[in-house]
N, C-alpha and C positions, 0 to 999 in steps of 0.2 A: 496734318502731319503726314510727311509722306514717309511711306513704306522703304525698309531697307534694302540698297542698290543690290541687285541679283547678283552682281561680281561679288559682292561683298561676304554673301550667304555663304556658309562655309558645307562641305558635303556632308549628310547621314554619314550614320554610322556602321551602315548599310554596306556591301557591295554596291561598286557605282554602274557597271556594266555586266551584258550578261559574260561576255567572257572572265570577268570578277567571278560572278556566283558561280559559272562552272570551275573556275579552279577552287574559291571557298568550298564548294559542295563535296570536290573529293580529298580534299583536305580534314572535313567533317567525315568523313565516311573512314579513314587512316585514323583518326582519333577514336570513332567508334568500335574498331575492329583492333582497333588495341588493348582496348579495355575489355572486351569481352576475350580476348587472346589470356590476360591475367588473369579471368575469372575460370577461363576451361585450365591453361596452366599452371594453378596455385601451386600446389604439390610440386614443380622443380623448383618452386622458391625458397629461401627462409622464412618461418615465421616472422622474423623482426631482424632485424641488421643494424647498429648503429651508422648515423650518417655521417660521411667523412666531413674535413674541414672543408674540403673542396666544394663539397655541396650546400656548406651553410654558407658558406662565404658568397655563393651567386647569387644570394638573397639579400644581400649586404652595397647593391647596387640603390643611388639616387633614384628618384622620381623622373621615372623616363618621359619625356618633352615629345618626341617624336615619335609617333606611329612606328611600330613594327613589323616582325610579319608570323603570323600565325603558325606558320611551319617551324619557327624557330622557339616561341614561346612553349609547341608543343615538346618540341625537343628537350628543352630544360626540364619541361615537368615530367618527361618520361626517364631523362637522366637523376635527377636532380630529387625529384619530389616520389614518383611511386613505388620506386626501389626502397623508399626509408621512411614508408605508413607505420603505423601500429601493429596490424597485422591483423587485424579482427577478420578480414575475409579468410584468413589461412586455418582449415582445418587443425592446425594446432596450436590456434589459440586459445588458451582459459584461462587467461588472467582478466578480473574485472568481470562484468556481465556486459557480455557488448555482441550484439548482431552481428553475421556474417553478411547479409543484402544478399540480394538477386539479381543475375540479371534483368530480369522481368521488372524489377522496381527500380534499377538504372536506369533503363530506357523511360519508363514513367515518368521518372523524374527529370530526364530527356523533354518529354511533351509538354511538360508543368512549364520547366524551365521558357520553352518556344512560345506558351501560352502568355508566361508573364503577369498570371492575372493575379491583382493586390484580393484576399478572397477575404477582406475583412467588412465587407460590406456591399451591400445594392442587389441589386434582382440581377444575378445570373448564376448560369449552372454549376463551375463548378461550388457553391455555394451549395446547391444541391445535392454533389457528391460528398461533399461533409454532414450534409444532414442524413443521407443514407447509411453512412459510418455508426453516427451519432444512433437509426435506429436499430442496427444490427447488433451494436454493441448494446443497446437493451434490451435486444432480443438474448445475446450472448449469456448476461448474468441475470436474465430475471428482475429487470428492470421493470416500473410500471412505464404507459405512455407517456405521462405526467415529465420524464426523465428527463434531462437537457445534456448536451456533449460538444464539449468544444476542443479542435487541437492545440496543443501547445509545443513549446521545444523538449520538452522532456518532461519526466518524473517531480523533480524538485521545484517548478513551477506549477505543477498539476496538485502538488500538494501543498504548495504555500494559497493557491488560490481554492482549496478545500477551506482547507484553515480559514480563507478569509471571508466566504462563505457561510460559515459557521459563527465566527464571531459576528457579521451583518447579523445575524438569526439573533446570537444571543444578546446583542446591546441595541438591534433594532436599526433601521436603515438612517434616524437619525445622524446615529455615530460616523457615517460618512462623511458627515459637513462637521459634528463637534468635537469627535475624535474621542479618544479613549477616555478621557475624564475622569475618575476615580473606579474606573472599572479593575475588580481586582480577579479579573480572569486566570483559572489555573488549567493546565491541557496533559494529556495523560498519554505514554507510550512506551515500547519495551526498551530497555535497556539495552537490546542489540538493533534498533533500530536505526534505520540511514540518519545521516548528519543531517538531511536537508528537512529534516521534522523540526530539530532545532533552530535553524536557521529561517526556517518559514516563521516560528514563533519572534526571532530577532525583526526578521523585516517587518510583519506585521506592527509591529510596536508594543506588541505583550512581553517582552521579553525572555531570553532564554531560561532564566529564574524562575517562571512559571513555568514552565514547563519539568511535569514527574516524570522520571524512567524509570519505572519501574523493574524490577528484578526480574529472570529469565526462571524456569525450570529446569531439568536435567533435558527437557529436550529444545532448548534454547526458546519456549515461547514465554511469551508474555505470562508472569503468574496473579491469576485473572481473582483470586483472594488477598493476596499484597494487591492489586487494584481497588481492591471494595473498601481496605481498609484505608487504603490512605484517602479515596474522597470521602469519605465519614471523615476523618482526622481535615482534612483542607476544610470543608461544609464547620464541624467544631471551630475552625479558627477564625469562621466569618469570612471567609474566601468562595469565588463561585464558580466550581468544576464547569466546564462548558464543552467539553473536546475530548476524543479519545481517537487514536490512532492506530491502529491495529496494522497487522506487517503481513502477506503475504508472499514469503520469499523473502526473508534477510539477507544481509548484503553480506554477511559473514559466511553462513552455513544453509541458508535458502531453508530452512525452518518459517513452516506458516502458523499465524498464531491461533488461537481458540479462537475463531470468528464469529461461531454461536454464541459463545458463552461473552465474547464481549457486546455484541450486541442486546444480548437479554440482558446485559448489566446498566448500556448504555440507556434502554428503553428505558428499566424501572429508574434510574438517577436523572433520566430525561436531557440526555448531554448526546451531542451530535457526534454520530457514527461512523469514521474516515477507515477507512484503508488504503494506505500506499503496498500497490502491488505492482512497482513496478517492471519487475520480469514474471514474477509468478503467476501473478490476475490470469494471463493469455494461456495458461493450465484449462483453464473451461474448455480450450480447445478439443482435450484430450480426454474421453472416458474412463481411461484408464487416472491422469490426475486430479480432474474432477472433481471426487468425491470429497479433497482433501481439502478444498477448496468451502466446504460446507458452512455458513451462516453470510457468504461474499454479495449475497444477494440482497442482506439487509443493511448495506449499509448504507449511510445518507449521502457518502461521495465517495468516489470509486477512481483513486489516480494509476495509470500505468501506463507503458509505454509501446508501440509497435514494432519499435527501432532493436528491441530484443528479442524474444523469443518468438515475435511475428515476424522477423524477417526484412523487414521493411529499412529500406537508408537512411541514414542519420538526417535528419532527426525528426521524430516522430510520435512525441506526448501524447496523451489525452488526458481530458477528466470528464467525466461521466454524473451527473448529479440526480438524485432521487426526484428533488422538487425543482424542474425549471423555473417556475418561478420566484424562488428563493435566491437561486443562481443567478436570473435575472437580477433579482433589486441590490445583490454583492457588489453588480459592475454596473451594469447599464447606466450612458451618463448622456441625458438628451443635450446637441449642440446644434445651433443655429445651420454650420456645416455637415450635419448629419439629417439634416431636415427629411423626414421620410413622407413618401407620399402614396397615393392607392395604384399608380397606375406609372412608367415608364423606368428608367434605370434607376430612380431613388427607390422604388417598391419593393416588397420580397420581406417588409419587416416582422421579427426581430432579425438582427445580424448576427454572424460573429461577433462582434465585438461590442454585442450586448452583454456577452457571455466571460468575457477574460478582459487584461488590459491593453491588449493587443490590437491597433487601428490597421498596419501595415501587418500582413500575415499573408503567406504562402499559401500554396497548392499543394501541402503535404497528405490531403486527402487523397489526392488523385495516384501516388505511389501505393497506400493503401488499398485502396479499390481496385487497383492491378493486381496484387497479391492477392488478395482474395479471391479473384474474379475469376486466374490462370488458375492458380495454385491448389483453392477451396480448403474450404475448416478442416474438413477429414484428413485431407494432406498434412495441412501444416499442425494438427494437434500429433498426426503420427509421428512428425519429426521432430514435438516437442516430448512426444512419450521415447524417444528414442533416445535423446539428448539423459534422458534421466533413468534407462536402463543402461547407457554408457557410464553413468556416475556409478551404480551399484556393479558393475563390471570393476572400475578402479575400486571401489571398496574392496570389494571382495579378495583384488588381485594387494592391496596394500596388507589386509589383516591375516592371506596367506604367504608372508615375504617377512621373513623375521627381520632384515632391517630396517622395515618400516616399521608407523603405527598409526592407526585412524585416531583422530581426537574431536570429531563429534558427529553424532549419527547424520545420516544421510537421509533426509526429506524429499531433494527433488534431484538438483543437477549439479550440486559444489559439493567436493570432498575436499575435507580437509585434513592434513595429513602431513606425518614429517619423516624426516631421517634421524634413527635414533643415536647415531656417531657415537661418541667416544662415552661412556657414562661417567660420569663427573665432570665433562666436557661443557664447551660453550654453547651449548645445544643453538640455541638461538642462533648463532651467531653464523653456526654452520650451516644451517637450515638456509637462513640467509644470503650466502653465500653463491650454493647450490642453485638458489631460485634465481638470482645473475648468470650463471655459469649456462643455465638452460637455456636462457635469456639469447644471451650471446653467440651459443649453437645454432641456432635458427631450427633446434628441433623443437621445439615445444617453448610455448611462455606462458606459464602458468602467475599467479601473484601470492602476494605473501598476507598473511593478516594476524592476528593474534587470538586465540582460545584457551582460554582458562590461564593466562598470566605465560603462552607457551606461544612462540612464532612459529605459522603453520604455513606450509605451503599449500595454496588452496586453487583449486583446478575447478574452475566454472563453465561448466561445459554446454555452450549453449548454439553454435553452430549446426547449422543442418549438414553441415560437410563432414564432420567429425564421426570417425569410423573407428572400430576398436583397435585396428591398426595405430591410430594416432594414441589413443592409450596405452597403448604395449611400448609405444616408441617415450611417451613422456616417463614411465617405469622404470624402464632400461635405462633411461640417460641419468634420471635421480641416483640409482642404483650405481651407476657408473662415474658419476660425477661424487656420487661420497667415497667409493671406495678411493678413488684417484688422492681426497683430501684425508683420506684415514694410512695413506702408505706415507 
């Protein structure tokens, strides 16, 4: 068979010439110096801007045939696309829990990108860099050796793959090829707990129906005696408790749950120990939140995320497990094309992708290990203890301002809080309003959630950029935005 005619070959995708790469090159260098331009000039921007029609509509183009050219692509996305992000890099962001980045882990993510390497398996480094992650981070919470750490895309996957983790454990690795069979697993978590507890229970195949939410306290945790009694009451009905999920950092009010006291529950019932922390967990940073943080060390899996209050760019999971090798026999699936061997690029085993369900996975390690490497623990736990004296600054500043009111105490870095408008009024409705009106300003975007049957505006304050100035400026605008709707 002869080889295809060299005219035929069509070019990489490559620069074809050096006078190519040198115009690519500074072309690269205009894109880079743009985006570090955004990140030194946040602060002339708006938080958030809705994006015109004009902008959505250049997105609304066919599947382009013909090569382009770079400098024009740029163009759209500087016109078209960065002007009308989210906002999460702008100091006055706090709606949602969501990272501002670095530049330091742009660039990273810069190299990762150049590197290209699939880091879901074989003997190479950065492989490496993930498992240095993997030991830091049990150095972090008091991890044994024994521990195993895999990245994922976020929280909700860190914890569906906790979960699934756990059920391996409690039906035995069998269940992987027989499947659930009359297993009447039930799983146990607070009532103010993220959605994706629930929904880790749906994919699994246990269903959302097994799964308890338990009741909250006056300080929104988990109430860890409504837990003992209802698996006595599950255990009485012939059902078999296997799971508990404990919250560090709600999504609501950033409330961390009894962590001791659920694990001393978990041990003596003998049901497996999760915590989803996924903004709070990275508090160990901080000696100051730390403490709050106390029983996080016993748990049997440990999901949260780096993409939050580490700093680190979207997107950047983990989950952390007690027993590697439990972790292991969850996932690990030997295939003929995964054939491992002692010695050249098949070597290095176990993989990643012993560890999750992930064959094809990134180099979100390597942004990580920049963060930490530049930045270090001490920095970034100070600018997570900042984040959370900034929260108790807007408390303070809501419960001295008669027309506000705080409606549920303040744990880490989210206040929650309204505008008390007209009394007999649509409270709700105007609160609501409000939280648009801010929106729209480009001063502040805070988001809205609901406490005690009451829509709260709720400021999650988790940016390193965020200064009390930008508190003072979200205050004033609420302040100014109710009276405008009370004249």
């Amino acid at each position: 068979m002869l080889p295809p005619d060299p005219a035929s070959v069509p070019d990489s995708l490559d620069p074809q010439t050096p006078e190519d790469w040198d115009a690519f090159r500074a072309q690269s260098h205009r894109m880079l110096d743009d985006m570090l331009d955004y990140a030194q000039q946040i602060r002339q921007r708006p938080v958030w801007q809705a994006a015109p029609a004009t902008a959505r509509a250049s997105f609304a183009e066919p599947l382009p045939q013909a090569p382009g050219e770079l400098a024009a692509a740029h163009a759209t996305f500087m016109r078209d696309v960065l002007p009308y992000a989210v906002g999460n890099v702008h100091p006055g962001f706090m709606g949602w829990v969501h990272g501002g980045g670095t530049p330091v882990g742009m660039l990273a993510e810069m190299l990762a990108a150049g590197l290209n390497a699939n880091v879901g398996a074989r003997s190479q480094m950065p492989v490496e860099v993930e498992r240095q992650i993997g030991r830091w981070m049990r150095e972090l919470f008091g991890f044994p050796d024994t521990a195993s750490g895999v990245f994922v895309t976020g929280t909700s996957m860190a914890n569906l793959m906790g979960l699934l983790v756990a059920r391996t454990q409690a039906l035995g690795v069998a269940a992987r090829q027989d499947g659930l069979k009359d297993a009447r697993l039930v799983a146990y978590t607070s009532a103010a707990a993220h959605g994706c507890i629930a929904q880790a229970m749906d994919l699994s195949g246990l269903g959302t129906s097994s799964l308890r939410r338990i009741a909250v306290n006056d300080r929104q945790q988990l109430d860890v005696t409504a837990l003992a009694q209802c698996i006595a009451q599950d255990r009485a009905a012939g059902l078999t408790p296997f799971f508990i999920a404990g919250t560090a950092g709600t999504v609501d009010t950033g409330a961390i749950d009894d962590l001791s006291a659920l694990a001393a529950l978990a041990a003596r019932e003998k049901l497996w120990f999760h915590v989803d922390g996924a903004y709070g967990a990275l508090g160990m940073l901080s000696p100051e939140v730390a403490p709050l943080l106390a029983g996080i060390e016993l748990a049997d899996s440990l999901a949260f995320d780096f993409h939050k209050w580490g700093q680190v760019p979207y997107d950047a999971g983990f989950l952390l497990v007690r027993d590697g090798a439990r972790h292991m026999a969850a996932f690990a699936a030997p295939a003929a094309y995964l054939r491992r061997e002692a010695r050249g690029l098949a070597g290095g085993s176990p993989w990643p992708c012993d560890f999750g369900p992930d064959l094809s996975r990134g180099f979100r390690a390597l942004k990580t290990w920049f963060t930490f490497k530049v930045h270090g623990a001490e920095r970034m736990g100070a600018a997570i203890a900042h984040t959370c004296a900034l929260a108790r600054y807007l408390a303070e500043r809501v419960t001295a301002t008669p027309e506000l009111e705080l409606l549920a105490p303040v744990t880490l870095n989210i206040v929650c809080f309204r505008h008390r408008g007209v009394p007999g009024g649509d409270s709700d409705s105007f609160n609501g309003e409000i939280v648009a009106d801010l929106h729209e300003s480009g001063v502040a975007a805070p988001s809205s959630t609901t406490i005690a049957g009451q829509l709260a505006i709720r400021a999650a304050i988790v940016n390193h950029r965020t200064r009390a100035q930008d508190i003072d400026a979200l205050v004033d605008a609420v302040l100014r935005f109710g009276a405008a709707r009370l004249s």
